[in-house]
GULUM-505689 format. One line per 10 residues: number of its first residue (from 1); their letters; for each residue x, z, y of N, C-alpha, C, O. Coordinates in Angstrom, 1 decimal. Atoms other than C-alpha are relative to their C-alpha. Example, Ala and Ser with C-alpha at 12.3 -4.5 7.8 and 13.67 -1.06 7.14 Angstrom:
REM GULUM-505689
1) AS) 0.9/0.0/-1.2/12.3/7.8/-4.5/0.9/0.0/1.2/1.9/0.7/1.2 | -0.9/0.0/-1.1/13.7/7.1/-1.1/-0.8/0.8/1.1/-0.3/0.9/2.2
***
This chain:
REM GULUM-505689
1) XXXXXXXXXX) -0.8/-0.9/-0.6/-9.0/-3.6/-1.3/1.4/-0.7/0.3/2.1/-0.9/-0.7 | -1.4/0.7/-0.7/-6.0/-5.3/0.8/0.8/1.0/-0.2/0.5/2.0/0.4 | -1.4/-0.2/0.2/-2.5/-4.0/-0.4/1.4/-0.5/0.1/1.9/-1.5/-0.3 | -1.7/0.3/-0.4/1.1/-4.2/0.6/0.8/0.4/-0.8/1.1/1.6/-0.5 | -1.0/-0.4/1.7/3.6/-3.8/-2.8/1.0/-0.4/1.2/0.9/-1.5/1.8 | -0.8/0.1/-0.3/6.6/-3.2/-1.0/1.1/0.8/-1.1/0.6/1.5/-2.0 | -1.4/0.0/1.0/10.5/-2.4/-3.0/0.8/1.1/0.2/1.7/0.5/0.7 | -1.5/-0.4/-0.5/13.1/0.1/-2.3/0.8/-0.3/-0.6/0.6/-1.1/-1.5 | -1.4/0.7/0.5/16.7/-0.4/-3.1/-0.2/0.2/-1.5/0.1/-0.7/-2.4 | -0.4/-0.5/1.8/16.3/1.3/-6.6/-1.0/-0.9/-0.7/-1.3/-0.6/-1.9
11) XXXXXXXXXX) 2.1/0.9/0.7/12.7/-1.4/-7.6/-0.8/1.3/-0.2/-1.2/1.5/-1.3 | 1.2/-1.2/0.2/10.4/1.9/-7.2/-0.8/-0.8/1.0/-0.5/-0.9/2.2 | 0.4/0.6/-1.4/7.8/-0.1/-5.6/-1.2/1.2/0.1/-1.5/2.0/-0.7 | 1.0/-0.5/-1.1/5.1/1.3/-3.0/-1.2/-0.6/0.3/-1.0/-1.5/1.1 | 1.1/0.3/-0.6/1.5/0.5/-2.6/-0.5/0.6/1.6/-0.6/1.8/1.7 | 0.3/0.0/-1.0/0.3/0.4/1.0/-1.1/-0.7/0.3/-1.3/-1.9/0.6 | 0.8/0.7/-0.1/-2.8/0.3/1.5/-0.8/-0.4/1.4/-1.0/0.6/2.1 | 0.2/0.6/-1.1/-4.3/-1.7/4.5/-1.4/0.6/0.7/-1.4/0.4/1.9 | 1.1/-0.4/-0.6/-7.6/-0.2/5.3/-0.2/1.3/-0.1/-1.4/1.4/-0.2 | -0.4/-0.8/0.7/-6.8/3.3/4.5/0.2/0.7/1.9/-0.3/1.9/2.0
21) XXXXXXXXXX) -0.2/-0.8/-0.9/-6.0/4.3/8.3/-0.7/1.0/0.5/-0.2/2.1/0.9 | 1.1/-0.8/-1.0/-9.2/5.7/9.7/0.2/1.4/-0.7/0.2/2.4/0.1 | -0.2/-0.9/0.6/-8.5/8.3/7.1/0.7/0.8/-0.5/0.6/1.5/-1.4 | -1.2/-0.4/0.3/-5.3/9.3/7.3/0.3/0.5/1.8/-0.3/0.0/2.8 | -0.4/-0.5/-1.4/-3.4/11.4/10.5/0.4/-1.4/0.7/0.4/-2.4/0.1 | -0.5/1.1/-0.9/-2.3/9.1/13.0/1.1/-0.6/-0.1/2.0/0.2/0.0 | -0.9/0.5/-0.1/0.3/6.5/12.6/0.0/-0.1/-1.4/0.8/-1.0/-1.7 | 0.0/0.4/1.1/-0.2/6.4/8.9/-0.7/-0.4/-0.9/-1.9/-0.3/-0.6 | 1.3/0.9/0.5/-2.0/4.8/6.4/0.5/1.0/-1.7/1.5/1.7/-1.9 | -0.3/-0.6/1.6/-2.5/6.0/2.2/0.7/-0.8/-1.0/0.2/-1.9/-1.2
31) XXXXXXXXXX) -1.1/0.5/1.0/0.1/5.0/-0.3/-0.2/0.5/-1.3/-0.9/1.5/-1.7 | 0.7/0.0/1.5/0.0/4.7/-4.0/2.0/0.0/-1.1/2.8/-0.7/-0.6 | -1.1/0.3/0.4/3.4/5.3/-6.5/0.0/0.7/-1.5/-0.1/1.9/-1.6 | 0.1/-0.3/1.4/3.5/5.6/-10.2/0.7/1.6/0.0/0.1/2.3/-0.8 | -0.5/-1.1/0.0/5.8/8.9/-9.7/-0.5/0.5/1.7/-0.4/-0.1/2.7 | 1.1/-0.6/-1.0/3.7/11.3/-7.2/-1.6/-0.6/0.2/-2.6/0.2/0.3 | 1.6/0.6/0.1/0.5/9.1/-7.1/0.0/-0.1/1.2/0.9/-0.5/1.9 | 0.5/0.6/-1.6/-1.4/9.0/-3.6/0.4/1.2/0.2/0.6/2.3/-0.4 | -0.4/-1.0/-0.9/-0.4/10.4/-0.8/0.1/-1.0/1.4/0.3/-2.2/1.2 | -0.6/0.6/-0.9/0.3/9.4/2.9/1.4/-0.5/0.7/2.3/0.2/0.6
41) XXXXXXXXXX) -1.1/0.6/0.1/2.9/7.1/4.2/0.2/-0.2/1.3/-0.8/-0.6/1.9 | 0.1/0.8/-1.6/4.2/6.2/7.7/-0.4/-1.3/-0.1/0.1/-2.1/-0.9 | 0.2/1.9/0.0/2.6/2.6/8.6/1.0/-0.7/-0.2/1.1/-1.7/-0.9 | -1.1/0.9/-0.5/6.2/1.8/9.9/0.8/-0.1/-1.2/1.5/-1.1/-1.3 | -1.0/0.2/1.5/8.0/2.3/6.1/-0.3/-1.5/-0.5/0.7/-2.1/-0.9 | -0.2/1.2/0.7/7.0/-1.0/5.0/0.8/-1.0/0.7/1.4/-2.0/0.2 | -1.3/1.0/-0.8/9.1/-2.7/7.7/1.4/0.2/-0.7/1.9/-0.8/-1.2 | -1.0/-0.1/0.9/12.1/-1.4/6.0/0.4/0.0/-1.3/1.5/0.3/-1.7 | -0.1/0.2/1.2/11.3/-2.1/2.6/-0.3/-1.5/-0.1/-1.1/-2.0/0.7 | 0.4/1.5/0.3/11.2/-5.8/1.2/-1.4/-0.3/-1.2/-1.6/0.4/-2.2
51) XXXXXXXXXX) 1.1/0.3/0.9/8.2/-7.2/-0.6/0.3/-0.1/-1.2/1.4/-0.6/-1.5 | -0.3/-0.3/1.0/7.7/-6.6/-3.9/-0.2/-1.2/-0.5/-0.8/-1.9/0.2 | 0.8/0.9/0.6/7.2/-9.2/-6.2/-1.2/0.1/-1.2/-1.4/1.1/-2.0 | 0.6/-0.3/1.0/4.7/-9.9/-8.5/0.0/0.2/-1.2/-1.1/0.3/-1.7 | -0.9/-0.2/1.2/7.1/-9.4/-11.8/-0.1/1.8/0.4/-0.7/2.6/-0.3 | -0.3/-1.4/-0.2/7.9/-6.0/-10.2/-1.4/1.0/0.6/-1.4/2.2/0.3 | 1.2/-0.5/-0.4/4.4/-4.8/-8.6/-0.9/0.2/-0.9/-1.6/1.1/-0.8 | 0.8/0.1/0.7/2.5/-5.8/-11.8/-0.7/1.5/-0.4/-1.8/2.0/-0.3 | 0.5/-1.5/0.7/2.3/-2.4/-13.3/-0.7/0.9/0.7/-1.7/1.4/0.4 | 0.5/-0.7/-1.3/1.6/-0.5/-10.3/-1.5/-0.4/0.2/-2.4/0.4/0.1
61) XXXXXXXXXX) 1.3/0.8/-0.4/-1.3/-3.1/-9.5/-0.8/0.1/-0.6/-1.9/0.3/-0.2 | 1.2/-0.6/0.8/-3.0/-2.7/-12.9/0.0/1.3/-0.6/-0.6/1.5/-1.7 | 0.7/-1.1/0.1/-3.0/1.1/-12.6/-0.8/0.1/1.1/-2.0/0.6/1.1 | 1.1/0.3/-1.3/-4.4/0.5/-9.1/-1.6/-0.2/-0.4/-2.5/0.5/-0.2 | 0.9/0.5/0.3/-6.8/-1.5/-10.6/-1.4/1.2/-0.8/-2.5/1.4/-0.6 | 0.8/-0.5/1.2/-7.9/0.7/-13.5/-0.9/1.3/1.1/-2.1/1.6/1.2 | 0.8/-0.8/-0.9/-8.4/3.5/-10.6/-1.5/-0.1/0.6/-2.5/0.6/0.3 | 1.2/0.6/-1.2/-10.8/1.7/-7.9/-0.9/-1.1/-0.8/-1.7/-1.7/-0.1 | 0.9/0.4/-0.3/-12.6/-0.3/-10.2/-1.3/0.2/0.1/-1.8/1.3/-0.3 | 0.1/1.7/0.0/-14.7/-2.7/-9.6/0.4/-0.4/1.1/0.5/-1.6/1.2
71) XXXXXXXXXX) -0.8/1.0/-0.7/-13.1/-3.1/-6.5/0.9/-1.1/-0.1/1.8/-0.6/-0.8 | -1.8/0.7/-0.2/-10.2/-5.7/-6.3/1.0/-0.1/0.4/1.1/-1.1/1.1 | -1.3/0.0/-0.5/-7.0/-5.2/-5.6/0.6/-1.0/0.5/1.1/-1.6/-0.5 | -0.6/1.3/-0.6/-5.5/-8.2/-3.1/1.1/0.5/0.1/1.0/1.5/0.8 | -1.3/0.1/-0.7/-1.8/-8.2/-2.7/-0.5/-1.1/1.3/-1.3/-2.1/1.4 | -0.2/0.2/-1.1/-1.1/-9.0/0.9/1.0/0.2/0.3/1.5/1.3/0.0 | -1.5/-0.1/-0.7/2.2/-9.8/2.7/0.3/1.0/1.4/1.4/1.2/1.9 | -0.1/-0.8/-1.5/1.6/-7.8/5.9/-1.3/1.8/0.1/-2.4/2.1/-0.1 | 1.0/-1.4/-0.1/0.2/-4.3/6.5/-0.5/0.0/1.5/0.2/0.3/2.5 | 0.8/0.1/-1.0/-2.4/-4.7/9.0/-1.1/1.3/0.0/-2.2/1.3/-0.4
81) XXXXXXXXX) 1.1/-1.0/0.3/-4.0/-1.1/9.3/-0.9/0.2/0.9/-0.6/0.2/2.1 | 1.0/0.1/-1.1/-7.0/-0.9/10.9/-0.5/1.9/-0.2/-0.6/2.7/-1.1 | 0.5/-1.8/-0.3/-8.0/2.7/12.4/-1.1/0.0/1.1/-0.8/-0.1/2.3 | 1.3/0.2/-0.5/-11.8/2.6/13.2/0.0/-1.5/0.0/0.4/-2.3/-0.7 | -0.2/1.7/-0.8/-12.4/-0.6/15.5/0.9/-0.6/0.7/0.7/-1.6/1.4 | -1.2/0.9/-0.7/-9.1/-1.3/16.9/1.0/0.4/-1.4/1.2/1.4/-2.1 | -1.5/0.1/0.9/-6.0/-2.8/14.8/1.1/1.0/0.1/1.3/1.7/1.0 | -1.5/-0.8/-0.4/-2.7/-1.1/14.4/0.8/-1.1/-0.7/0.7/-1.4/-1.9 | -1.2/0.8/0.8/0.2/-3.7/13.6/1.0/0.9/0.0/2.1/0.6/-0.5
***
């Protein structure tokens, strides 16, 4: 499962996840955040937040983990959501 760990100003980071569109209203993809859990996110929020790092994502990533497995959780630097068979950048 391709993910986008993005930051806000305060370090509350944001899971975005990349494959997540076909299943979400239009223009948005599903998002993941230790306070609220899942829910939908505009695609375009990750442009305005800076990438998280992996010091600051870690925690996030292995409750991700514990969720979905055995999938695998990939961080990824770009949110590429795909809705059906055409891309959305």
């Amino acid at each position: 499962m391709r993910v986008v760990f993005r930051c806000f100003a305060r370090s509350e980071v944001i899971a975005l996840f990349c494959d997540s569109a076909k299943d979400c209203n239009p223009g948005r993809v599903m998002s993941y955040m230790h306070v609220g859990q899942h829910g939908e996110a505009c695609r375009d929020l990750g442009r305005n937040l800076r990438l998280a790092t992996p010091e600051e994502y870690a925690s996030l990533k292995r409750g991700l983990e514990g969720i979905y497995w055995p999938e695998p959780i990939i961080p990824v630097t770009r949110l590429v959501a795909r809705y059906g068979a055409r891309r959305i950048k």
